[in-house]
C-alpha positions as CSV (number, residue, x, y, z in Angstrom):
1,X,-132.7,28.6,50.7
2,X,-133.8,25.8,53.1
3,X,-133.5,28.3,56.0
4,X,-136.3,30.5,54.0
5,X,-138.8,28.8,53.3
6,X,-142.0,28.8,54.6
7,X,-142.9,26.4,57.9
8,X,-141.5,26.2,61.6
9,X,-138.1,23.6,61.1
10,X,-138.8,23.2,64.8
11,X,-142.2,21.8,64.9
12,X,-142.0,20.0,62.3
13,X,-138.6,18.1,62.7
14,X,-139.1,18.0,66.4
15,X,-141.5,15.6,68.7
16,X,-145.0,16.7,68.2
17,X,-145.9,16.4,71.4
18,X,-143.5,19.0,72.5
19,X,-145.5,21.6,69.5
20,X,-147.9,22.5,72.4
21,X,-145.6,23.6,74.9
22,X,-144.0,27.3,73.6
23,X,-141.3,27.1,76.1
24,X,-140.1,23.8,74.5
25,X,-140.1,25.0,71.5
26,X,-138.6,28.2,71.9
27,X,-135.8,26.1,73.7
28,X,-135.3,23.6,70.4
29,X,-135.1,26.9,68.2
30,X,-132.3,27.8,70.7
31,X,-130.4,24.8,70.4
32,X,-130.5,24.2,66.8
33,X,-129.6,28.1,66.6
34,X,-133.3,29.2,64.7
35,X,-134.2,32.4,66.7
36,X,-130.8,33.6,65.1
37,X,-131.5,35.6,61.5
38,X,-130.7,34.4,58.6
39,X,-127.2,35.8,57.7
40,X,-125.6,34.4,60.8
41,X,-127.3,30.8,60.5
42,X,-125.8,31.2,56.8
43,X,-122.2,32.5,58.2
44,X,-122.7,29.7,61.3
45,X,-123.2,26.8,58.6
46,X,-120.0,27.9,56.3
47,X,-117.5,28.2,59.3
48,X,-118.5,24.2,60.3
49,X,-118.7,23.1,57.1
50,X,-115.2,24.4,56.8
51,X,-114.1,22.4,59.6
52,X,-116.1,19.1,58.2
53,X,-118.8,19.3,60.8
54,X,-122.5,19.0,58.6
55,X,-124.5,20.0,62.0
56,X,-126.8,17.8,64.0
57,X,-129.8,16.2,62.6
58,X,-133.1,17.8,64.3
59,X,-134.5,14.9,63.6
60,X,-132.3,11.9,65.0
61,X,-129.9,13.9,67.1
62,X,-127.1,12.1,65.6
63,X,-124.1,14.1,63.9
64,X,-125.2,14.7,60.0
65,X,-121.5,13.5,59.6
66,X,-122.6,9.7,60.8
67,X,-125.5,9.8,59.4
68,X,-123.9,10.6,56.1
69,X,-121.3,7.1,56.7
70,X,-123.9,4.7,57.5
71,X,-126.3,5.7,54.8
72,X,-123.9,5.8,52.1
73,X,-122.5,2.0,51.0
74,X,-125.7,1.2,50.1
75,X,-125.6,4.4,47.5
76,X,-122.5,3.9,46.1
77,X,-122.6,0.1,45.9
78,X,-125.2,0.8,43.5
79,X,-124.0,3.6,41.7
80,X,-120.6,1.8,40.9
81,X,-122.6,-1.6,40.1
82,X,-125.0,0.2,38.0
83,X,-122.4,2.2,36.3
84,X,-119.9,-0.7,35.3
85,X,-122.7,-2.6,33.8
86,X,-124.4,0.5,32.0
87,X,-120.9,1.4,30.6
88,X,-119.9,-1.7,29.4
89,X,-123.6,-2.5,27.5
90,X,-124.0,1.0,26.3
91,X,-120.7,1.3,24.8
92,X,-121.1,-2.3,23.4
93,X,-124.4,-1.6,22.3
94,X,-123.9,1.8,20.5
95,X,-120.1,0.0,19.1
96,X,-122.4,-2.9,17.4
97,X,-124.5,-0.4,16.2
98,X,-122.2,2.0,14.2
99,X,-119.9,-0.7,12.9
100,X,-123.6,-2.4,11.3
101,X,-124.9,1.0,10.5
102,X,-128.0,0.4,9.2
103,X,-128.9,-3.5,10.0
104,X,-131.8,-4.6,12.2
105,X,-129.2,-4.8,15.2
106,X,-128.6,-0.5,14.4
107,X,-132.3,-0.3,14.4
108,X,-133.4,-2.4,17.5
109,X,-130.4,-0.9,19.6
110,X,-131.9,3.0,18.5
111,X,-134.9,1.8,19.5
112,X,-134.3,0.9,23.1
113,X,-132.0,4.0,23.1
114,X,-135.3,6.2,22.8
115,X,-137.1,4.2,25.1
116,X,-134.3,4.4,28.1
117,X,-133.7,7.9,27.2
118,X,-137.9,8.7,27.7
119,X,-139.0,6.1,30.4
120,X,-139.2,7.4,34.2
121,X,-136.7,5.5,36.5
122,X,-140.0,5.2,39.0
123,X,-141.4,3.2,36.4
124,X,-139.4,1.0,35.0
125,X,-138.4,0.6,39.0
126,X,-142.0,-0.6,39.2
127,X,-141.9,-2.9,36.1
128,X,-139.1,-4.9,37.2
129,X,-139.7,-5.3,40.5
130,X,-143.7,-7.0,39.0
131,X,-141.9,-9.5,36.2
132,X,-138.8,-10.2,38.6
133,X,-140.0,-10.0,42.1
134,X,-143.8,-10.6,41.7
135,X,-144.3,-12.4,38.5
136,X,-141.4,-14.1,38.4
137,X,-139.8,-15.0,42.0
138,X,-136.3,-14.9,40.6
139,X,-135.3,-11.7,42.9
140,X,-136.1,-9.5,45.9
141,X,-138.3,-6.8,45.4
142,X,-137.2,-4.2,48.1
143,X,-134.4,-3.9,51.2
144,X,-131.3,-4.7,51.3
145,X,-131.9,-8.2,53.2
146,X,-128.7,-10.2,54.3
147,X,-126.6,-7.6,52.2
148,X,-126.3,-10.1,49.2
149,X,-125.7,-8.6,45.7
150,X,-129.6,-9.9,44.8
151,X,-131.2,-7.2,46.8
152,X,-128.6,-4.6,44.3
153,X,-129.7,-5.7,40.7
154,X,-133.2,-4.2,40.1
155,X,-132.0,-1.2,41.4
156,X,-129.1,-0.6,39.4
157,X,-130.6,-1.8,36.4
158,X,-133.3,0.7,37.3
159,X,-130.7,3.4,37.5
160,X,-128.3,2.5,34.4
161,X,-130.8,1.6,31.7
162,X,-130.9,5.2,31.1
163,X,-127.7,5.4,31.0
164,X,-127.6,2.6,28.5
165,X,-129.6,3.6,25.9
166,X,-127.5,7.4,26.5
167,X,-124.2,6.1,26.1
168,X,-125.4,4.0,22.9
169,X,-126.0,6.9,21.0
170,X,-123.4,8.5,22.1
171,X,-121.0,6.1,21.2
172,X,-122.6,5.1,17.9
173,X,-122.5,8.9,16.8
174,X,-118.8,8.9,18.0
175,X,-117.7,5.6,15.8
176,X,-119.4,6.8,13.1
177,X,-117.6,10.5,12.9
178,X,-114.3,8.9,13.2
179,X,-115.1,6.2,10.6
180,X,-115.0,9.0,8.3
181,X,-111.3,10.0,9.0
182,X,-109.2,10.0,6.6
183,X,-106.6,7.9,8.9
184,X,-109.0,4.9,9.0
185,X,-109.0,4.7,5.3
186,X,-105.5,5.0,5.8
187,X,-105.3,2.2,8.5
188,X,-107.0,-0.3,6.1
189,X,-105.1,0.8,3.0
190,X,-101.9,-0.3,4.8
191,X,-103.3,-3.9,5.1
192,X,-104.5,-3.8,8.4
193,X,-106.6,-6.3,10.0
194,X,-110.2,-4.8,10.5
195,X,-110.3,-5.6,13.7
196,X,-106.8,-3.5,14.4
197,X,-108.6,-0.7,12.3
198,X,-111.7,-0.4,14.9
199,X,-110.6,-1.1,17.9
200,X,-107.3,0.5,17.9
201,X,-107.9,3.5,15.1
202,X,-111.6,3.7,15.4
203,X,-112.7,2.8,19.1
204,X,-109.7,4.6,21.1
205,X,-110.4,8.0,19.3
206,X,-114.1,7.9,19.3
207,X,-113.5,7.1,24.0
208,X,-113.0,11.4,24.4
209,X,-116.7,12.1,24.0
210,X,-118.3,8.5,25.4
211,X,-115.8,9.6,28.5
212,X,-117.1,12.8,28.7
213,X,-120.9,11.7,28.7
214,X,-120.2,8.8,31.0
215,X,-118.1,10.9,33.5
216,X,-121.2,13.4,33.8
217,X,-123.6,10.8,34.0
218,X,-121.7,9.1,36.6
219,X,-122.5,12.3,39.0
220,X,-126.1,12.4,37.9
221,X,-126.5,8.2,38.6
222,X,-125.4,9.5,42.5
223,X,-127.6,12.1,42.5
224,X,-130.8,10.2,41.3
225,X,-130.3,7.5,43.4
226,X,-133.1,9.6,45.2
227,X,-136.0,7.6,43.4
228,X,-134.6,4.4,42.9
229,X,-133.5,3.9,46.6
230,X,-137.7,5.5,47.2
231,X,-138.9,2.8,44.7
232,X,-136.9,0.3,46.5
233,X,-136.9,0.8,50.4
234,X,-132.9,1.1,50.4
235,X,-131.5,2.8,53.0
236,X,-129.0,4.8,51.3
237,X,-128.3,8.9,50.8
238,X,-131.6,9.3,48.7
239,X,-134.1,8.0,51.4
240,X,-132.3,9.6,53.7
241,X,-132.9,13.1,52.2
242,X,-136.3,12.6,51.6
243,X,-137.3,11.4,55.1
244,X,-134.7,14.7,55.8
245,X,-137.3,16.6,53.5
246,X,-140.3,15.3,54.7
247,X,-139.5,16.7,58.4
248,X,-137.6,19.6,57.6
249,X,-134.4,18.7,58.8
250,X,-132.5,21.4,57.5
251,X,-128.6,19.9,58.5
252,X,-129.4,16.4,57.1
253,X,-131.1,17.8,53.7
254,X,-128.0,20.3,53.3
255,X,-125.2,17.3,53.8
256,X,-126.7,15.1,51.8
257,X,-127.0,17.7,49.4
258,X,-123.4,18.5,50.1
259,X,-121.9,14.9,49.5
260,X,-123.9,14.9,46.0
261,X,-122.0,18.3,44.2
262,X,-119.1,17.1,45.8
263,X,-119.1,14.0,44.5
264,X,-120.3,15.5,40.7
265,X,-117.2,17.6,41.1
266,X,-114.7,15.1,41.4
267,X,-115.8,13.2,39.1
268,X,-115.9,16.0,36.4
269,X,-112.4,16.9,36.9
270,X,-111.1,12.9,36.8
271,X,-112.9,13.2,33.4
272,X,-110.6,15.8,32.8
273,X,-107.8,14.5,34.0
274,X,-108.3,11.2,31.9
275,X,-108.5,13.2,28.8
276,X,-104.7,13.5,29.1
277,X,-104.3,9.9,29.0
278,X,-106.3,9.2,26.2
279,X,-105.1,11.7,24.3
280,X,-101.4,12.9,24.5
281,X,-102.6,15.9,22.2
282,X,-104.1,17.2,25.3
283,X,-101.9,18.9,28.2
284,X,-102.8,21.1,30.7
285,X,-100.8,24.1,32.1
């Protein structure tokens, strides 16, 4: 699809001053195989890809391959630090919130659910960085500086608050099914200690469905990292496909792009595969 759409890759991910000569540019559309039609490019791209080669990038002239390792710990440093902290406040949050069904601390927690659920990530990018950065001076607005864990929070708040407020109401929905069952009235019936009965009988069989949201959100936290890493200057995968975008570097836009469905992919089938563990009901031929 990249490959068909409207504009000359050439002259716009090559050096503008080269647009005015045509034998230059005939001789970039050479090299980077564009004066071939479209089926072959196609068929070109799947035989490398096969072998792990992503192409050069028209735009650097570095492998796609390297460009993909030295732009992606910033990614995945924040994805990981944005997902352990939205995990374990969203499943706290939504946890308080089913076992007080109905108190203020219910109420408030919905509340900020529908809030992180609406809000753009660009914004609330922009409002933290003025109370924290501007306002406050308590921590860096943009870049990753000396590499310090600092430069990471904004932005993986940013990210996970969404996150947050989804897995609260996905896990308060989830406690409050299984506090129906018949086998927690059982549980407490036996003399039980209440603590026992929710986090052993209520908690562990409500984890399927907050797995299966988190797991899936997991691959879309990599895949937005496009805005958050804009918003914040971070040179990870997302500003690296947008600059990609932005000049029509076809290779670079198509890894990236690459590294993102297969990272959602693995990730799904770990979810799957830690259904299994969670519940023993659950086998797989």
């Amino acid at each position: 699809m990249l490959n068909i759409l409207p504009g000359d890759a050439a002259l716009l991910a090559g050096d503008p001053r080269a647009a005015q000569n045509p034998e230059i540019m005939d001789a970039m559309r050479a090299r980077w195989g564009l004066d071939q039609p479209i089926h072959i490019r196609y068929a070109t791209y799947i035989t490398n890809l096969i072998r792990g080669d992503l192409g050069i990038s028209y735009r650097t002239g570095n492998t796609v391959n390297r460009l993909i390792v030295l732009n992606f710990p910033p990614t995945i440093r924040i994805v990981i630090l944005s997902f352990i902290f939205s995990t374990i406040l969203g499943i706290s949050l939504g946890f308080i919130a089913a076992v007080k069904h109905g108190s203020a601390a219910d109420i408030g927690s919905m509340i900020f659910s529908i809030f992180g659920i609406s809000a753009p990530r660009f914004w609330i990018g922009l409002m933290l960085m003025y109370y924290f950065a501007v306002n406050l001076r308590l921590l860096p607005a943009s870049g990753l500086g000396d590499g310090s864990i600092s430069y990471l929070i904004l932005p993986s708040v940013t990210l996970g608050i969404p996150l947050i407020a989804l897995l609260a109401r996905t896990t308060r929905a989830s406690v409050l099914d299984v506090m129906k069952e018949d086998y927690v009235r059982t549980a407490r019936s036996k003399g039980l200690s209440e603590r026992t009965v929710k986090f052993k009988h209520i908690f562990r069989n409500a984890l399927i469905s907050i797995i299966t949201i988190a797991g899936l959100q997991l691959g879309t936290l990599l895949a937005t990292t496009v805005i958050v890493e804009e918003v914040f200057s971070l040179p990870g995968l997302g500003r690296l496909i947008i600059r990609s975008i932005h000049r029509r570097d076809i290779p670079a836009v198509q890894g990236v792009i690459f590294v993102f469905a297969l990272g959602f992919i693995i990730i799904n089938l770990s979810v799957d595969l830690l259904y299994a563990y969670l519940d023993p009901q659950i086998k797989y031929d």
